[in-house]
N, C-alpha and C positions, 0 to 999 in steps of 0.2 A: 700480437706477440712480435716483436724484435727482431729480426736474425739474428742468430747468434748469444743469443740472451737463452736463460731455464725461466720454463712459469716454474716454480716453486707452490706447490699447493697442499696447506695442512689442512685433516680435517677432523674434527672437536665432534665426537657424539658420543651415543649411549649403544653398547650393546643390544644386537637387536634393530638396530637403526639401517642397517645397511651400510655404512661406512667404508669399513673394508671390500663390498660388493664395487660401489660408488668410484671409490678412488681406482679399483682395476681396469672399469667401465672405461673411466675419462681416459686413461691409458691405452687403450682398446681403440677407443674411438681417433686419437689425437694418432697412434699407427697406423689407423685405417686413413688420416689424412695426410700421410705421408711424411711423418715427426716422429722424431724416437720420442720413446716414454717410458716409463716405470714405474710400479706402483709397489705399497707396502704396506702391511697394516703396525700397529706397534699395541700390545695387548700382550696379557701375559693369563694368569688363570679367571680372572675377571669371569663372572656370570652376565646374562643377561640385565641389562640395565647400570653397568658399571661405566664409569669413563672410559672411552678409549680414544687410540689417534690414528690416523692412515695418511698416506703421503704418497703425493704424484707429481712426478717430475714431466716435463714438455718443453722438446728443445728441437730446432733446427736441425744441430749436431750431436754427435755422437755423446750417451749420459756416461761418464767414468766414476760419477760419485753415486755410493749406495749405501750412503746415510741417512738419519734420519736429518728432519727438515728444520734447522733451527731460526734460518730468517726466510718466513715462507713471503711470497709475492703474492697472493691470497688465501685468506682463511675461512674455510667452511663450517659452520656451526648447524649442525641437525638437531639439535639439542639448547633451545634456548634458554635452560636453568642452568645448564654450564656455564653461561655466562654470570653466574653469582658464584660460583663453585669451583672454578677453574681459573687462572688467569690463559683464556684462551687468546689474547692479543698478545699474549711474550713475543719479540719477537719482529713482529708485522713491519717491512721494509716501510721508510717515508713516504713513497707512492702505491703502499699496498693495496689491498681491498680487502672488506671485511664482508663475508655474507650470508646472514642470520636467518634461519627457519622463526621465523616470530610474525606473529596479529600486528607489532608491534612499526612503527617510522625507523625511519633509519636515524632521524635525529634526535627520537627516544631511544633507541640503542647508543648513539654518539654521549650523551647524556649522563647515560647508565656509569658506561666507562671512562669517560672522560678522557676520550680519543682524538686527537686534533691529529689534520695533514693529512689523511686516507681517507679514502670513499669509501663507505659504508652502503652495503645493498639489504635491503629487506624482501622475504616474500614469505607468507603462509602457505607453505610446503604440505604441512600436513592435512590443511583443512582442504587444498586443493586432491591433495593423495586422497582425501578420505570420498569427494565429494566423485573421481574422477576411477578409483581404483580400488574403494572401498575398505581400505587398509590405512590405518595413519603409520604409514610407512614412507618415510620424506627425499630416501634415496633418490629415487629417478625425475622430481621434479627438484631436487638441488645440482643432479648431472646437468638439465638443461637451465638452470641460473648460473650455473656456475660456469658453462660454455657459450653461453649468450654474451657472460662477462668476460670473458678471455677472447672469446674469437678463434679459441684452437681447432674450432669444425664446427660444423652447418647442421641445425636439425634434421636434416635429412638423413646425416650421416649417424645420429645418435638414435636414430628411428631405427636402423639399418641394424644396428650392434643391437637393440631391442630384441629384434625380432631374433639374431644369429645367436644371441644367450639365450631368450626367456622362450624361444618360438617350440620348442620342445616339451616345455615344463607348465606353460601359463595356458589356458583358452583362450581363444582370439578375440574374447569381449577383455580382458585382463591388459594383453597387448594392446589395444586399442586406447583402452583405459590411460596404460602407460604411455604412450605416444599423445594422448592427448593431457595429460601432466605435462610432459613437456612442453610442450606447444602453448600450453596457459602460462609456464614458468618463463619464458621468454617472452610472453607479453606482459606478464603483471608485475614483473621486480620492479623495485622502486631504489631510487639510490639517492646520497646527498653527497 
């Protein structure tokens, strides 16, 4: 990240997905490395499994704007049917990045949309959630693809916020679970 620059980060999912968990996470984490941050979800009565958006700012200095994110610098998809359903790339700066919960290449994703000039990242979020935490729940293995790609903070540091949210609420086989999502999400993305 820049000095002086905002990462700008939207994120496309489904109720139920963790999203809104997710984007206050990386803001959490990105404070704890010594970066203003801010996070927000955008939802209104929607039930489980409805579209929704979350948004997380990361900057050097001080954040004055507390809008929502209309030219985001990466975008997080939990949700890869919203990619037929949504136009999730409105938006995405020329050097943005795109980063999809899908089975799927990045250059079948590029494809899909017919996306030129951004990096596209791919990883199977949920199959590793499922494999790793038992839940296809995509949240904490998209925190760590999604900080592996930005460089706002260090696994260690998102192990750390792990434990200081979920250390009260999850068993330490869940936490583990969750840490080592992480830990597979920063080695298995794949990007074009």
């Amino acid at each position: 990240m820049a000095s002086n620059e905002f990462v700008q980060i939207r994120w496309h999912a489904r109720g139920g997905q963790g999203a809104k968990t997710a984007a206050g996470m990386v803001a959490e984490v990105a404070v704890a490395a010594g970066k203003n941050a801010q996070a927000a979800p955008e939802y209104g009565a929607e039930r489980e499994g409805a579209p929704i958006k979350a948004y997380t700012r990361i900057s050097d200095q001080p954040i004055r704007v507390h809008d929502a994110i209309y030219f985001p610098n990466v975008i997080v998809v939990l949700d890869e049917t919203l990619l037929r359903s949504e136009d999730v790339e409105e938006g995405l700066v020329e050097d943005g990045s795109l980063l999809v919960n899908t089975k799927r290449s990045p250059a079948e994703v590029r494809q899909q949309l017919g996306l030129e000039g951004r990096t596209i990242y791919t990883i199977d979020a949920t199959g590793i959630a499922l494999e790793e935490i038992g839940r296809p729940i995509p949240n904490t293995v998209m925190i760590g693809a999604l900080l592996s790609v930005t460089g706002a903070a260090e696994v260690e540091q998102i192990e750390d916020s792990i434990h200081k949210k979920f250390g009260a609420k999850l068993s330490e086989g869940m936490l583990q679970g969750n840490i080592n999502a992480v830990r597979r999400a920063c080695e298995e993305i794949k990007s074009e």
